[in-house]
C-alpha positions in Angstrom: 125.5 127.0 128.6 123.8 129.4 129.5 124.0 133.5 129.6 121.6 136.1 131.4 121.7 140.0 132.0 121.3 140.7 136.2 118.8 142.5 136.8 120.1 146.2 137.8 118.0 149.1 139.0 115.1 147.9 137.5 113.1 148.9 140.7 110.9 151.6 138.8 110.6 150.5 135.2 110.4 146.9 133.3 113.3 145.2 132.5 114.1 144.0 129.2 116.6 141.0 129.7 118.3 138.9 127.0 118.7 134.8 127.4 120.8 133.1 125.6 122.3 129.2 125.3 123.1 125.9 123.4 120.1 124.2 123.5 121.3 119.8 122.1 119.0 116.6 122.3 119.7 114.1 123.8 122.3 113.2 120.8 124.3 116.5 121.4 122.5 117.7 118.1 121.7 121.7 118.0 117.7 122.5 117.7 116.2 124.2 115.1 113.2 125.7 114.4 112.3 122.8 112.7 112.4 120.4 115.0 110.1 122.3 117.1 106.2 122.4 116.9 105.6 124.6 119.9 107.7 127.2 122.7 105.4 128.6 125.3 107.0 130.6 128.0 106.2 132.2 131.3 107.2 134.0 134.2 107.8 132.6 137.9 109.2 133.9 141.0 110.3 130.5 142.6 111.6 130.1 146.2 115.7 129.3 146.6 116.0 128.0 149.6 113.3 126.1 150.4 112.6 128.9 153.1 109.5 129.9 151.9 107.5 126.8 151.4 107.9 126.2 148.0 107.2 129.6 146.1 106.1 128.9 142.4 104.0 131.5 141.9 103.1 132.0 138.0 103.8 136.3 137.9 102.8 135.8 133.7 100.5 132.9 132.4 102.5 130.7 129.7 102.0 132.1 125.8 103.1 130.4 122.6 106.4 132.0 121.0 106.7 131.3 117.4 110.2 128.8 117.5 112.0 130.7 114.8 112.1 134.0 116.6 114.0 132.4 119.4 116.1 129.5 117.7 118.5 129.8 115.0 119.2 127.1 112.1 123.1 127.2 113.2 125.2 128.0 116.0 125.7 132.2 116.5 128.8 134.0 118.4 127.7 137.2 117.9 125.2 139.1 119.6 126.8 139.1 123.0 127.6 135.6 123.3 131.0 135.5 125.9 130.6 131.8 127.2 133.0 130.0 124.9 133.7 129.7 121.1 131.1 127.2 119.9 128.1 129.7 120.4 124.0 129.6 120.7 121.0 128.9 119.1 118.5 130.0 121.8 117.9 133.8 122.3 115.2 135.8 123.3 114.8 139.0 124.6 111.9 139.7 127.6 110.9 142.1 129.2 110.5 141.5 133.1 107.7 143.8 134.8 109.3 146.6 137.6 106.5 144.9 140.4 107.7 141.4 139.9 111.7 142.4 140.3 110.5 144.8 143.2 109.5 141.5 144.6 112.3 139.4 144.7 113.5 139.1 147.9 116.4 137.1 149.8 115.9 133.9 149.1 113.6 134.5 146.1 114.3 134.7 142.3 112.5 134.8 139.3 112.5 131.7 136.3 111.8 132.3 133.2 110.1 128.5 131.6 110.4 127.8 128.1 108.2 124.5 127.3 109.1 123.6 124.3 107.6 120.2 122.2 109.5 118.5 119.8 108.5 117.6 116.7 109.6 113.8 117.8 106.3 114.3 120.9 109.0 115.1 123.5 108.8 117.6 125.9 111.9 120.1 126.7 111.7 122.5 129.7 114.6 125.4 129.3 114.4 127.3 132.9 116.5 130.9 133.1 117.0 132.0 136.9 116.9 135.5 137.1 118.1 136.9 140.4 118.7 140.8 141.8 122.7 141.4 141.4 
């Protein structure tokens, strides 16, 4: 599950946008921010279609988060949350530069890449699509 702001007149100024979802292993068991060593995230603008070749051009290089300012020990429903009634564990809050939403075009958007390791060695990727509304 997963919840996003549009992006909205953000054509002269960055955009601050808030991600949120249920992020479960494999098991269906809620991660913590103990059961992760590492979150790095970046910024993409990535190509819908297929119309133009492939776009995956990195707009911010990845950087390390700190996993307990984006995951919480238990399940939240405040804070925005409107998806259902079980709630999240996963929210951050970035802030999307004016030039990179100026450039999203028809049949571009932008992703948002959370690579996250597990304390178990396996690898997570979390992908948000951001899109102009």
């Amino acid at each position: 599950m997963i919840l996003a702001t549009p992006l909205q007149d953000a054509a002269r100024r960055n955009h601050v946008v808030t991600l949120m979802a249920r992020l479960v292993d494999r098991d269906g068991v809620c991660l913590t921010p103990r059961r992760v060593q590492t979150i790095d995230v970046s910024l993409h603008q990535k190509d819908a279609d297929g119309a133009n070749a492939g776009i995956d051009r990195e707009i911010q290089p990845a950087h390390a988060v700190d996993p307990n300012a984006l995951l919480s020990r238990s399940l939240c429903q405040t804070g925005g949350w409107r998806v259902d009634d079980v709630g999240f564990n996963f929210r951050h809050r970035v802030e999307i530069p004016a030039d990179a939403v100026r450039e999203i075009t028809i049949g571009t958007f932008l992703e948002v890449r959370f690579h996250i390791l597990l304390t178990t060695g396996e690898h997570v990727i979390v992908r948000f699509q951001l899109r102009k509304a």
